[in-house]
Steps between C-alpha positions, in 0.01 A plus 500: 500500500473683810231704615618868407472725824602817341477664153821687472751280232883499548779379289835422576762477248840348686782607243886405535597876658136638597162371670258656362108561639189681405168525636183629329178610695197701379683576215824637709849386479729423727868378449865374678789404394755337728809265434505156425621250762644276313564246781120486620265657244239456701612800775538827217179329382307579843737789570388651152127446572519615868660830357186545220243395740605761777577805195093350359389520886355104427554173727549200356132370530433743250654360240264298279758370232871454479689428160835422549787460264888443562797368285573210768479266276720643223799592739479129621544347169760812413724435822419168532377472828173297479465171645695192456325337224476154305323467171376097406406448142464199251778248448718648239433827574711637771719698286224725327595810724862492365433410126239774500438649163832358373600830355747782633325820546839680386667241246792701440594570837706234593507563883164466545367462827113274479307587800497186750193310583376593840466157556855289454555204397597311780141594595286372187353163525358275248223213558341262267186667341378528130143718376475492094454854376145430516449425877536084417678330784847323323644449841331518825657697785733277696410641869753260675760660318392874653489367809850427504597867385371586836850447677699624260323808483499557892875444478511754306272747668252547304212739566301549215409228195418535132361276318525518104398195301488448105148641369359568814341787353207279344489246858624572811377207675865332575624888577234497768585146623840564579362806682323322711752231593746774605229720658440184741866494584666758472164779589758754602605547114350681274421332142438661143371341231550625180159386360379741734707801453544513162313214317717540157681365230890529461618328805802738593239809539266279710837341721616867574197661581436219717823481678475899544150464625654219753817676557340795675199371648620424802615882555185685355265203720686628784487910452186489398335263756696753762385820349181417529506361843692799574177770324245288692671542836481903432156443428465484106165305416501546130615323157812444427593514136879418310557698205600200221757614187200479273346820681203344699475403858484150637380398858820401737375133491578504164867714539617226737398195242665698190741788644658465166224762360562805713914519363442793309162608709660850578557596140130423399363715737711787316333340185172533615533849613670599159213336336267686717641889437565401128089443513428805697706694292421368180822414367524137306819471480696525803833355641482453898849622621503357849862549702512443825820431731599195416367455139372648161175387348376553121173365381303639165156581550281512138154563532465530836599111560879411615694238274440135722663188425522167653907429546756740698853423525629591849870569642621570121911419467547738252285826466228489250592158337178299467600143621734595809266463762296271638205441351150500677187435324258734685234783410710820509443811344786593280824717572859552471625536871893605592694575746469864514332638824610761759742321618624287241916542520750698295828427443794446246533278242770280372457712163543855774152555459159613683335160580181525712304143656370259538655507834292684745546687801174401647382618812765431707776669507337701210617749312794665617278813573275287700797541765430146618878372365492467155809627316372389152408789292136393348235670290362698762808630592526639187196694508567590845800640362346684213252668753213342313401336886438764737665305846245645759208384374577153313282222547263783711795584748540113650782403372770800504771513234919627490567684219828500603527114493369475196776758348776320658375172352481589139845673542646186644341228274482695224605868480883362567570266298338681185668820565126676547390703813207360690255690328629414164489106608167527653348643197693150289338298711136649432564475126594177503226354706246707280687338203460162606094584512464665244708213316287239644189693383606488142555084485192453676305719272716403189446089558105632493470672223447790650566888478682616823450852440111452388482497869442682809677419861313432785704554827550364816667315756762681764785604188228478215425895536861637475612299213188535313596814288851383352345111443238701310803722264663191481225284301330818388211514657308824544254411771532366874176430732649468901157396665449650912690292723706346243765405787296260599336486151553006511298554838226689334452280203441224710192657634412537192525094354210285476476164645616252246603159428642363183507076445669412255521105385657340186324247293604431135182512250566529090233728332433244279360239772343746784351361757279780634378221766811451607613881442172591756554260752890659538379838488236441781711379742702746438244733533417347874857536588515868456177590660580307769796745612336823334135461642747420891603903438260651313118343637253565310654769305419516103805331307604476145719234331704435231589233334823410216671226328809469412567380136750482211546298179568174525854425540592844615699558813255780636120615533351826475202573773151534270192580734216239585115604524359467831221198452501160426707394201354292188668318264379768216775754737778310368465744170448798688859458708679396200344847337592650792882365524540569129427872630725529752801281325474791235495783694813380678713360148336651236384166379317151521587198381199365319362170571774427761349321853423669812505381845450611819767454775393673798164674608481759791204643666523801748186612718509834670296775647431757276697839464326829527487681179685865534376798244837771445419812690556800322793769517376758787576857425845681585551678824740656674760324598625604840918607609719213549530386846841537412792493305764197486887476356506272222798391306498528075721307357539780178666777746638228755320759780214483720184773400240555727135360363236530676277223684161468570330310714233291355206505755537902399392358138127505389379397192534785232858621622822499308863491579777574235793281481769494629323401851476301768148366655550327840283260697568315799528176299726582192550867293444551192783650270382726198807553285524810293364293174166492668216641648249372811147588547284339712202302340103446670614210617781630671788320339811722402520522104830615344460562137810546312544888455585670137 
């Protein structure tokens, strides 16, 4: 780790329409938020921390710690633009990415479309090579025949190798040897094994994860290597830390050997914050509503913890269908994500009705009211339209908007062919987008078991704000937390994420015979693995660890996670984690099944620093509120007219003040929009509360 030079942190959160940057010092706050460049990340990147260095009054050197997160990654694999990639596995085996699960996600649906393998297969290679599911050698690796794949892949031009071989989960010793004979010609390539990036049963899982690992590695090696060249040149002297999609941070050595762990780094960071206000605020059940300008985010939050999970599915073919996506066996914390963001696009139909994403506007051209060419009538538009955006000071007066354009778009696109005036199609397009979250809110709390409206929403993200109120009537919820800066709210979550590193290594053990020799021995090498990259980050910094295994019945087709003590095991433990499964089988089917065999599948250890334990602070007493700053035009859809509400501006806001709904709080990152059904006051904290009003 570099030697820190400063001891202000930033965070950077690179989104698909918005950069986003904060800075904290001596307890203050500074933030920007500048558009994306999609073609070279790296420049809204510096221009974004140029802009909250100069508004902080800072120079690089006094930065002491960057955290950095981006969705590179994820719109590489989505618009398939990562490198030219070849996967080699075992003889036999080439077709695994195409036979998959051999289900149909839809079986009805006879024009289903099965998401393609990023790697073809004109591009998968087989060589002799056997491993027992034990680790025994059946068939030793036949290096001649690698060598010749050499050629073929050149002719092909080939940039980046993975390397997937039966049960290389339990030895990766002939993984590693064909490593090293392509490393020695070919070192221009980069290689993934899969018995390094996700050491697993169930080949297919392993074989995509490590063709998406291999697939964008070249492109993430490359921005990242730059962007940090790029920070040192303008003097940065700090750490560098990647936000991972299991909501901890990981060094950038360890982001260019596994860039497959930062695809859903942006939304974690909203996790963590979520996590963070639900603590401070003292609510245990929360649902992070994070909407942005490209995308929607959902995650539940139950006793101060968000829901984690070790697969995610990514560029889904049909929305919400489990199974449509590729699959990537990685620590992630748990959401539902869709295409509804800012400037996610309306339009018509084949049925003649309101259909909003996935497509997105982006960055560039925008919006239509961005005035930088878009015709498309998007989400924003729509508020723009409804007056909910006040154009002047959007996005704190950078980036200017067109009403106008925005009117003439939803007429065009929309208002036209449905016989509706602009207003009228503006306001269908914000109740259809708000349907589709509040729709995906329900599955994802439904396949849980949980109670959507048990809940309260926590805010943020660019869009998060205005749609907050009718998401919340629409799943009837009566509470909504929007934390300070909540349009940068991914940003400040990352400065809020401990270092962490999760291993995670399959080895098949029955209850019956365990081996706690053999059981130890796994556990402490994987317990020098992650210390290894968390003590890089984190020095000598107090760290706590966890450790699981995953287990089911014999013969079943899943596990269940049941928690492992944090010692040495004995043999007498094999007892205790049968007690222990027996527990947690029950609470999740209602049910054992006596004397049946247990075995363990998979065991996982993560090692992080520690969190900081938050105590709610209590409600402050009311004062005044002072006059609007002023009053704004906003369309309701009962009288089909625009009534003037008023808006406030929330630096105005101290803790202890109210404002009546229907209103309008602006800030130079988002607004918030109070709808007549609630009420705002501001909390100690600072957050803006709207309570549902009788």
């Amino acid at each position: 780790m570099a030697e820190a030079q400063g001891t202000a942190r930033l965070a950077v959160d690179v989104g698909g329409t918005f950069t986003d940057v904060v800075i904290e010092k001596d307890g203050n706050r500074t933030t920007a938020k500048v558009l994306t460049t999609s073609h070279a990340p790296e420049e809204g990147v510096l221009d974004g921390v140029d802009a909250a260095l100069k508004s902080a009054g800072l120079v690089m050197a006094d930065i002491g710690i960057l955290i950095h997160g981006t969705t590179l990654a994820t719109n590489a694999i989505i618009e398939r633009k990562g490198a030219v990639t070849a996967l080699i596995t075992t003889e036999g085996f080439r077709d695994v990415l195409d036979i998959a699960y051999e289900t149909r996600y839809d079986q009805y649906d006879i024009f289903l479309d099965k998401i393609a393998p990023l790697v073809p297969r004109y591009l998968r290679f087989s060589v002799p090579e056997r491993l027992s599911v034990s680790g025994a050698e059946l068939k030793p690796l036949d290096e001649a025949a690698v060598e010749s794949l050499l050629p073929k892949l050149d002719a092909e031009g080939v940039a980046s190798v993975a390397i997937g071989f039966l049960h290389s989960y339990v030895d990766g010793s002939h993984e590693q040897r064909v490593r090293e004979i392509i490393s020695a010609k070919r070192p221009d390539w980069t290689v993934t094994l899969s018995s390094e990036v996700c050491p697993e049963i169930r080949e297919y899982e392993r074989f995509t994860t490590a063709t998406a690992n291999a697939y964008v590695q070249p492109l993430m090696g490359r921005y990242l290597t730059k962007l940090n060249a790029e920070l040192e040149t303008r003097g940065f002297r700090g750490a560098l830390f990647m936000m991972t999609s299991g909501g901890g941070l990981t060094t950038l050595e360890t982001a260019v050997r596994f860039p497959i762990r930062l695809v859903e780094s942006g939304p974690a960071g909203g996790a963590i914050l979520a996590t963070g206000v639900a603590r401070a605020t003292g609510v245990a059940k929360a649902l992070s509503f994070d909407m942005g300008g490209t995308t929607a985010k959902i995650c539940l939050i139950e006793d101060y913890t968000p829901e984690a999970g070790r697969s995610f599915e990514v560029d889904r073919q049909a929305r919400f269908q489990k199974g449509s996506g590729l699959p990537l066996r990685i620590p992630v914390i748990e959401m539902v994500e869709i295409g509804a963001g800012g400037g996610s696009i309306a339009s018509i139909d084949s049925l003649q009705q309101i259909a909003v994403g996935p497509r997105s506007a982006g960055s560039n051209p925008g919006p239509a009211c961005y005035g930088r060419g878009g015709t498309a009538p998007t989400v924003t538009d729509g508020d723009v339209t409804l007056g909910r955006i006040d154009p002047v000071s959007f996005a704190g007066g950078k980036v200017p908007l067109y009403p106008d354009k925005s009117l003439a778009a939803l007429e065009t696109n929309i208002g036209g062919p449905l016989g509706l005036s602009g207003e009228l199609a503006g306001y269908g397009v914000i109740e259809m987008v708000d349907e589709n979250m509040a729709n995906a809110a329900r599955v994802h709390s439904i396949e849980r078991g949980k109670v959507i409206a048990d809940h309260t929403i926590i805010a943020f993200g660019g869009a998060a704000p205005l749609h907050a109120s009718r998401l919340a009537e629409k799943l009837a919820i009566d509470r909504i937390i929007v934390p300070t800066n909540a349009g940068v709210g991914s940003a400040v979550g990352f400065l809020r994420a401990p270092i962490a590193y999760e291993v995670v290594r399959s080895r098949y053990m029955p209850l019956r015979d365990f081996d706690a020799g053999q059981a130890n021995a796994l556990l402490d090498a994987m317990q020098d693995e992650a210390l290894g990259v968390v003590r890089s980050g984190a020095g000598d910094a107090a760290l706590t660890e966890k450790r699981i295994a995953f287990m089911r019945y014999m013969g079943q087709g899943h596990e269940i996670v049941v928690p492992l003590p944090n010692r040495t095991l004995t043999v007498d433990d094999a007892a205790m984690l049968k007690q222990i499964y027996d527990r947690e089988y029950e609470v999740l089917y209602g049910r054992t099944i006596p004397d049946a065999d247990i075995e363990v599948l998979t065991w996982a250890m993560t090692i992080s620093t520690g969190e900081a334990e938050q105590a709610p602070v209590a409600d402050p007493p009311d004062i005044d509120t002072p006059p609007p700053s002023g009053r704004r035009p906003v369309f309701d859809p009962v009288t089909q007219s625009f009534a003037e509400i008023a808006q406030y501006r929330r630096d105005d806001l101290l803790p202890g003040m109210r404002v009546a709904g229907p209103a309008i709080i602006a800030e130079d990152e988002t607004s918030t929009f109070v709808s007549a059904s609630f009420n705002a006051r501001i909390d100690a904290s600072g957050f803006i509360v709207m309570e549902r009003s009788a």
